[in-house]
BASETI-244945 format. One line per 4 residues: their letters; for each residue x, y, z of C-alpha. Coordinates in nm, 3 decimals, decimal comma, padded with zeros to 5 digits. Each point is the difference from the previous one (the first is absolute). Layout:
a	X:Y:Z | ...
***
This chain:
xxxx	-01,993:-15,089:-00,173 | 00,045:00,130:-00,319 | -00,024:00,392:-00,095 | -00,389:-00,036:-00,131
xxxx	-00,110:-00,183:00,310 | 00,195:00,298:00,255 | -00,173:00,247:-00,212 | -00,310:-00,183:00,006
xxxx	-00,011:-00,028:00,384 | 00,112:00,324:00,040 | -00,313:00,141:-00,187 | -00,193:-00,220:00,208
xxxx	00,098:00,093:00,298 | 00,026:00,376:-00,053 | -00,392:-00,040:-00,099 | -00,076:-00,175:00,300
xxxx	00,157:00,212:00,239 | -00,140:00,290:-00,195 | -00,362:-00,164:00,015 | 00,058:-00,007:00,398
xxxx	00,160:00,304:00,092 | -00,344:00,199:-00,228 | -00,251:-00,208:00,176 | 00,163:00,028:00,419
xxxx	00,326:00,194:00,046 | -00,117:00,298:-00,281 | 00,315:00,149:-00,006 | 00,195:00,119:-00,336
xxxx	-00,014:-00,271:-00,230 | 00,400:-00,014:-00,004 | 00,075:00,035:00,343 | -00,289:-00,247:00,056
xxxx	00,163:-00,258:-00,187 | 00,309:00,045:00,185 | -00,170:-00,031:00,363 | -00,157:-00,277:-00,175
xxxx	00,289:-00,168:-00,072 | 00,163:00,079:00,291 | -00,241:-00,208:00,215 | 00,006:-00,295:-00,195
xxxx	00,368:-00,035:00,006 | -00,026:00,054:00,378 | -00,231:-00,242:00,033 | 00,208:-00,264:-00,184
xxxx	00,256:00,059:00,227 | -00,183:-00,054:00,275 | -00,172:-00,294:-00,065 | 00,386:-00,147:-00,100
xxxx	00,059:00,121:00,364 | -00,248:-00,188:00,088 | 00,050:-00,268:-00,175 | 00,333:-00,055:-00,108
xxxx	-00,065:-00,359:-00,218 | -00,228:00,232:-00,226 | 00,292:00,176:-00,144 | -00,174:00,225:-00,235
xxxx	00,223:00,281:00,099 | 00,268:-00,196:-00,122 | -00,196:-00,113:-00,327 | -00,102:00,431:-00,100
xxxx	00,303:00,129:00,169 | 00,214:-00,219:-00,336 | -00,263:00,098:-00,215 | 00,008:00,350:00,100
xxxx	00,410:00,008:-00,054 | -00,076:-00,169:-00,306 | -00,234:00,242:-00,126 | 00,327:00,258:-00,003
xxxx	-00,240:00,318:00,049 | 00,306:00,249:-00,073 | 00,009:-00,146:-00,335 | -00,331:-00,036:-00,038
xxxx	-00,016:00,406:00,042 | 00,268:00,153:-00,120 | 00,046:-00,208:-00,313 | -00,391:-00,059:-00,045
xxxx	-00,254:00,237:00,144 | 00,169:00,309:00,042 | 00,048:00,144:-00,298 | -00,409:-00,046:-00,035
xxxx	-00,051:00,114:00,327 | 00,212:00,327:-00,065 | -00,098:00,076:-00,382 | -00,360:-00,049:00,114
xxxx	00,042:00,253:00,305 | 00,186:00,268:-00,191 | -00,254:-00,007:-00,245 | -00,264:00,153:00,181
xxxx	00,238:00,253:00,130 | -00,023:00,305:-00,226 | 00,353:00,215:-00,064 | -00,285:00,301:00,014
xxxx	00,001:-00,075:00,390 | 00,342:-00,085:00,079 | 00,130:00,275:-00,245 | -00,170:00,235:00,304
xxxx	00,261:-00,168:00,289 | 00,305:-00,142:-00,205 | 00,215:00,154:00,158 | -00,098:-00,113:00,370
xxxx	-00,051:-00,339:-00,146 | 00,330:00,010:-00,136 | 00,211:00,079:00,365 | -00,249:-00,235:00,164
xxxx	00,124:-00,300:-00,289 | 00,334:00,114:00,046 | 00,161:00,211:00,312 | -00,305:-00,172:00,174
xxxx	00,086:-00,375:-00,074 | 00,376:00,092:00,043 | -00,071:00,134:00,368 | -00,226:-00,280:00,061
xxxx	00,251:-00,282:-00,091 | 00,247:00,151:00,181 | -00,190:00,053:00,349 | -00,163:-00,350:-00,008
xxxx	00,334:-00,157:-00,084 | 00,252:00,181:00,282 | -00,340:-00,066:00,223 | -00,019:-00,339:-00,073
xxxx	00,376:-00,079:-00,017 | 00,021:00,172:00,381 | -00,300:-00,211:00,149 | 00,045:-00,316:-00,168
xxxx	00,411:00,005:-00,038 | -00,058:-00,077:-00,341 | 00,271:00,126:-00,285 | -00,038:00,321:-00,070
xxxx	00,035:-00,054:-00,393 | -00,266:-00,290:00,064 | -00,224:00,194:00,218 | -00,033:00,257:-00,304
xxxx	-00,105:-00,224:-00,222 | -00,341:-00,067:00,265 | -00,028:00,385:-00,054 | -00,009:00,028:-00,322
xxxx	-00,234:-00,314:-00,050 | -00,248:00,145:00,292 | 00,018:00,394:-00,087 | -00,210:00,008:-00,337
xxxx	-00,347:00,004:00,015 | -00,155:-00,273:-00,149 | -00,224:00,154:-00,280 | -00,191:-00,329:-00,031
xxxx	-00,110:00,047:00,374 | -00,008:00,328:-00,029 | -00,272:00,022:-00,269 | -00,224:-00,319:00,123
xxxx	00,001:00,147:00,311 | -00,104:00,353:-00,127 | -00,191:-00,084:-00,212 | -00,268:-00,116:00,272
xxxx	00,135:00,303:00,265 | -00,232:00,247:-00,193 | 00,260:00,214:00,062 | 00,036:00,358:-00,264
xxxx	00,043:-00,022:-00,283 | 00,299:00,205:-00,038 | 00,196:-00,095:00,277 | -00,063:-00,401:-00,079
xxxx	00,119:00,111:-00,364 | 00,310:00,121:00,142 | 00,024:-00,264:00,242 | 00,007:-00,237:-00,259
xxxx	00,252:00,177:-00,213 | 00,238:00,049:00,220 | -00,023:-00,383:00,128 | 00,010:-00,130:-00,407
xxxx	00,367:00,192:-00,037 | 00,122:-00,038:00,342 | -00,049:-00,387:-00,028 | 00,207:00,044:-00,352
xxxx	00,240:00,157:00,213 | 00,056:-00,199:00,281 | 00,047:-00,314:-00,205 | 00,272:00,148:-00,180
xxxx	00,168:00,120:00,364 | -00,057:-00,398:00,126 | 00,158:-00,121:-00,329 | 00,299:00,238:00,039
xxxx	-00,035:-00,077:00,386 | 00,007:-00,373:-00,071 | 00,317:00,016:-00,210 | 00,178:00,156:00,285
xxxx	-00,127:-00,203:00,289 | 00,091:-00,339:-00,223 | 00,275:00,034:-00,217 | -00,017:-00,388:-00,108
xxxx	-00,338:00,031:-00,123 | 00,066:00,298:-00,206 | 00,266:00,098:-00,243 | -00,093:00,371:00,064
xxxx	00,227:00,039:00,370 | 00,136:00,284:00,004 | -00,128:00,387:00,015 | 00,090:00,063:-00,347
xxxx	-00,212:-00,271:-00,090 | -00,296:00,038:00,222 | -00,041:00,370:-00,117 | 00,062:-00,122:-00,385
xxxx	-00,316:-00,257:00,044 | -00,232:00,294:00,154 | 00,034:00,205:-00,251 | -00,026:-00,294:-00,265
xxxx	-00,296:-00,157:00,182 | -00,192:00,307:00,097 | 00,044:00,231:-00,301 | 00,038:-00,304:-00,254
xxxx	-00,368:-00,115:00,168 | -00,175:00,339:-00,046 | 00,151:00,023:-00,377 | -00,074:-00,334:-00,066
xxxx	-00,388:00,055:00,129 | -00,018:00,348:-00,193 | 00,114:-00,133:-00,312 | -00,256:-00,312:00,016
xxxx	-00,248:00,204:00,139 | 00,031:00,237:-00,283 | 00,032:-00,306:-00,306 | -00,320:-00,135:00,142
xxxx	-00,163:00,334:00,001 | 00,091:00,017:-00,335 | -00,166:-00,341:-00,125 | -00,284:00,076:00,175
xxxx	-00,120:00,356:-00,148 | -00,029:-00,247:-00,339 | -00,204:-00,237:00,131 | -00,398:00,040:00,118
xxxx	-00,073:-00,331:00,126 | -00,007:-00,013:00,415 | 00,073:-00,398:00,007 | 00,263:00,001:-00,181
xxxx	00,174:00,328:00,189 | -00,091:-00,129:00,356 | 00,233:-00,310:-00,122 | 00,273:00,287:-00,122
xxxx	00,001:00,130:00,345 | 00,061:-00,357:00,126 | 00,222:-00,068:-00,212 | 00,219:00,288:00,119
xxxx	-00,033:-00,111:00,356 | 00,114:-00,287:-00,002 | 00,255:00,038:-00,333 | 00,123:00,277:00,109
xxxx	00,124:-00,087:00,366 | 00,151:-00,291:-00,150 | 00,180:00,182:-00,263 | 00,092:00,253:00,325
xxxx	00,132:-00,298:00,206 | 00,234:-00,168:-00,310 | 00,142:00,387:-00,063 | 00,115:-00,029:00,354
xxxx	-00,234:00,335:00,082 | -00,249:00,090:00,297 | -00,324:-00,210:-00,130 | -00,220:00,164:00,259
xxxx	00,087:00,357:-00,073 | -00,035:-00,089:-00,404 | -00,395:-00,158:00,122 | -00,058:00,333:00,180
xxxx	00,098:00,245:-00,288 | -00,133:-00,206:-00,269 | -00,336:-00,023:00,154 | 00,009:00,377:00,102
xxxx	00,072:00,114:-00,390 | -00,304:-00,260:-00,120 | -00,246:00,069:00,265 | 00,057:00,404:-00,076
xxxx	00,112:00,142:-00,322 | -00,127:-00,421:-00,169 | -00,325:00,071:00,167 | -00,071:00,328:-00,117
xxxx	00,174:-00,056:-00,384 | 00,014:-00,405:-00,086 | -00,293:-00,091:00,107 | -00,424:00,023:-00,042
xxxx	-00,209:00,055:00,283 | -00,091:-00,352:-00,026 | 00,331:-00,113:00,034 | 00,036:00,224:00,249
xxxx	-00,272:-00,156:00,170 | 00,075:-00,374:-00,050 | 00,412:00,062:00,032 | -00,103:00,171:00,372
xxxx	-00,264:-00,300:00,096 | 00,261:-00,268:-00,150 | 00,327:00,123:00,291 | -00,193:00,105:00,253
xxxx	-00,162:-00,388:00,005 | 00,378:-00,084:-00,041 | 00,090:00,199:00,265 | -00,316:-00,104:00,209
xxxx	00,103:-00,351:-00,036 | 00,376:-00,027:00,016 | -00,031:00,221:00,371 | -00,238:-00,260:00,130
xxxx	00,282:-00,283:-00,111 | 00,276:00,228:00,108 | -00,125:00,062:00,364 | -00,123:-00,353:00,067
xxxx	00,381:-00,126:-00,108 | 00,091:00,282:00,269 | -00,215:-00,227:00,276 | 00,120:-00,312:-00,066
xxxx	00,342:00,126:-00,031 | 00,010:-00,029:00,373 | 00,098:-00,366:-00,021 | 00,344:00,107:-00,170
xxxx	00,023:00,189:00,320 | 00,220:-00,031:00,297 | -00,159:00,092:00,325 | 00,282:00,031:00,290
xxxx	00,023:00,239:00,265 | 00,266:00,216:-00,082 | -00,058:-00,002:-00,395 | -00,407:00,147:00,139
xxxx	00,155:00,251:00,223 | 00,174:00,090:-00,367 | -00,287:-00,026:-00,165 | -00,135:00,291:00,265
xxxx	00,304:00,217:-00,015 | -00,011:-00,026:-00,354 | -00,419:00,110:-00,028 | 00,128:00,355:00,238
xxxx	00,285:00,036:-00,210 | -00,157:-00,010:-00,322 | -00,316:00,271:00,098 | 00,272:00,245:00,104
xxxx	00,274:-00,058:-00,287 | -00,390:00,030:-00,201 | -00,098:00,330:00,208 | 00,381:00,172:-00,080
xxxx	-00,030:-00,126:-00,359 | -00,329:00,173:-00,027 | 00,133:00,300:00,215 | 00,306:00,068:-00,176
xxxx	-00,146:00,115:-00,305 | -00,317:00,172:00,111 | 00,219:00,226:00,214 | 00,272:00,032:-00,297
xxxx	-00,272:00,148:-00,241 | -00,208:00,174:00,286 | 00,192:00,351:-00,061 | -00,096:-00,031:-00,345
xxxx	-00,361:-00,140:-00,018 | -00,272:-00,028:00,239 | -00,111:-00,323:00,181 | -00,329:-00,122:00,153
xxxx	-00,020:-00,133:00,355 | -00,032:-00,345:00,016 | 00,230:-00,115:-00,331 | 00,301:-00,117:00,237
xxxx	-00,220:-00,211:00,206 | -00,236:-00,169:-00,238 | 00,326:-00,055:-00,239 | 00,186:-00,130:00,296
xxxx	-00,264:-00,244:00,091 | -00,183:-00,072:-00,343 | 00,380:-00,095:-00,117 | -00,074:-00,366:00,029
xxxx	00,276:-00,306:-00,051 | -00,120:-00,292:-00,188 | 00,091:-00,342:-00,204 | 00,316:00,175:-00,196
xxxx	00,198:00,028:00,375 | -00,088:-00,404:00,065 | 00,070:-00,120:-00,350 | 00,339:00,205:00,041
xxxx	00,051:-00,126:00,349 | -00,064:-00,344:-00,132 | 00,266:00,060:-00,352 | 00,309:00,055:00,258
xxxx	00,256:-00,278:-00,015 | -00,029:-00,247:00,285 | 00,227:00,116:00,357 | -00,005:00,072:00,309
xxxx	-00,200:00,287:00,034 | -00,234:-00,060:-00,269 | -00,294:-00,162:00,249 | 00,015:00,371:00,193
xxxx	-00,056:00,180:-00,332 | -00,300:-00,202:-00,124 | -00,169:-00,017:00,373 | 00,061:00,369:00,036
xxxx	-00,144:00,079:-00,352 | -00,313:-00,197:00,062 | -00,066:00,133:00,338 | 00,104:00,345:-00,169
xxxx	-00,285:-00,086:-00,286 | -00,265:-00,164:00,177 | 00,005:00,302:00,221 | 00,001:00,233:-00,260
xxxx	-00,314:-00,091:-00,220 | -00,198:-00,181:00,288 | 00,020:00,281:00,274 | 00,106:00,326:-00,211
xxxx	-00,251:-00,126:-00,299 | -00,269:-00,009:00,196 | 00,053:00,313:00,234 | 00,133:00,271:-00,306
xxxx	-00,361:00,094:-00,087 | -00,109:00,100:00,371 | 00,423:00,199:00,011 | -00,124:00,162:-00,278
xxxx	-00,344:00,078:00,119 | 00,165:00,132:00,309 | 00,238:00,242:-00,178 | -00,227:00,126:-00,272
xxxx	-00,144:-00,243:-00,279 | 00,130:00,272:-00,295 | 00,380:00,037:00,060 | 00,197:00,120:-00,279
xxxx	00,403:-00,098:-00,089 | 00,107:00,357:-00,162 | -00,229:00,229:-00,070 | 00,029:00,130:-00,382
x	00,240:00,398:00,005
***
């Protein structure tokens, strides 16, 4: 098939499992698609079961490997997916928690990697070195499950703003860690081996990323306070989407974290200075239809991902372990900081719970899962992420709202000295 036909069927299909999950199963439109999904690649495998002469497994199973989703999302729809979420995250709001939001996207995906991966390595007798690298893939919260999830939880608006944030540069984060983690783990596939090295390409990645975003961010800000015509900026702002995490991945820098702070400088400070109300207006409608639409595609390629899928056993006993250990590394990365700053600023009840189990996992950990090189152990590490993922936006998507009703609908990250 070639790339418009996928794309093409993809649409399709995310539209008619959208058109059936609003008129019978009513659940959030993105988590709808994905249960969606989910039966109808059951039920193909089942009726192959059934009858094996069919092969139509066989037939979408090739089509799905063919369809390469990492690819697909890392190289393709991410850097829309991200610019279009940190855009309607103001720096006004996060500005209130940075500094929580920072330990969480740091100490917090540092503790995280390292309790799934001596968890994992001690259940599964998988390589420690290789065992980190499923902890670093699995500990970010994936902000594009994050916000299509929260975005029908009704939950605050303050704590789903910092919710949000703190899953955009966490994500940014935790790629670097897997890259670095990567280079470690598989010295052939990387020329970056050593510790030296792996601490060289953080700091180029991450801090390269967030310059490289800044300084785009900024240039485009620029171009647009000259310019009062709302086609022609919305096409600016897309431009520096997509441009812009291709220029980040040829520099050899963290594309994601250059899509998050690029879309954070033009959805504040270009909002309120570049740009008309009625751009304001149009460039809003124009990414959150973007956003809308690329989440539908995203989550049904999450279904029908089951078919790249190995389902033994021992690798779904992993794929349980690895759901337990990645709530508590998730409840200590939360933890850790909350208690750090809790001398020094006052918490709400309820934040360390609804952060715990509103931190959801998401298409990032299987496209990642999916980008290691082949081996032994790479079957474990994609079952367990799937189980890790379906879990997480199927059973904590749909349950966060009634947690947080539970614990007190208003929770607050710091409260402002």
């Amino acid at each position: 098939m070639s790339l418009l036909q996928i794309a093409s069927l993809l649409i399709v299909l995310a539209g008619a499992f959208g058109a059936i999950n609003y008129l019978f199963l009513k659940l959030p439109s993105s988590i709808g698609i994905l249960v969606v999904a989910l039966f109808a690649s059951f039920a193909v495998i089942a009726s192959d079961a059934l009858f094996p002469a069919l092969t139509v497994e066989e037939q979408i199973r090739a089509q799905v490997l063919e369809l390469e989703f990492s690819d697909a999302l890392l190289e393709g729809m991410l850097g829309l997916l991200l610019f279009a979420g940190a855009l309607h995250v103001k720096l006004s709001d996060l500005r209130k928690a940075w500094l929580v939001i920072s330990l969480m996207a740091t100490v917090g995906i540092g503790l995280s990697t390292a309790i799934v991966g001596f968890g994992f390595s001690w259940f599964t007798g998988m390589p420690l070195m290789i065992a980190l690298v499923f902890g670093a893939l699995i500990s970010p919260t994936d902000p594009v499950a994050v916000l299509g999830v929260l975005r029908e939880a009704e939950l605050p608006k303050s704590l789903e703003t910092k919710i949000a944030g703190e899953s955009l540069f966490n994500d940014g984060v935790g790629y670097v860690v897997f890259l670095v983690l990567v280079g470690l783990a598989f010295p052939s596939t990387s020329s970056d081996s050593g510790l030296a090295d792996a601490a060289r390409l953080f700091a180029q990645e991450a801090l390269g990323g967030a310059v490289l975003g800044l300084v785009l961010g900024w240039l485009t800000f620029r171009v647009m306070r000259l310019i009062d015509d709302y086609s022609l900026e919305v096409l600016i702002t897309l431009g520096l989407a997509f441009g812009g995490y291709e220029l980040a991945v040829a520099l050899h820098v963290s594309a994601p974290i250059m899509a998050v702070c690029a879309g954070l400088l033009i959805g504040d400070i270009g909002a309120k200075h570049g740009m008309s109300e009625e751009t304001r207006r149009y460039v809003d409608a124009f990414w959150k239809m973007i956003d809308e639409i690329l989440n539908a595609v995203l989550f049904l390629m999450i279904g029908i991902e089951v078919f790249a899928v190995v389902f033994e056993a021992d690798l779904l006993m992993a794929g349980l372990m690895a759901i337990l250990l990645s709530l508590l590394a998730r409840l200590i990365a939360v933890s850790v900081p909350v208690l750090m700053l809790k001398p020094f600023r006052q918490f709400s009840a309820g934040v360390i719970p609804i952060m715990t189990w509103g931190g959801l996992k998401g298409g990032i950990s299987v496209a990642l899962a999916l980008s290691l090189p082949e081996g032994e152990w790479k079957p474990a590490i994609l079952t367990a992420t799937y189980i890790v993922v379906i879990f997480s936006i199927i059973v904590q998507g749909l349950t966060v709202t009634k947690l947080a009703e539970r614990v007190g609908r208003a929770p607050q990250l710091p409260m402002p000295d």
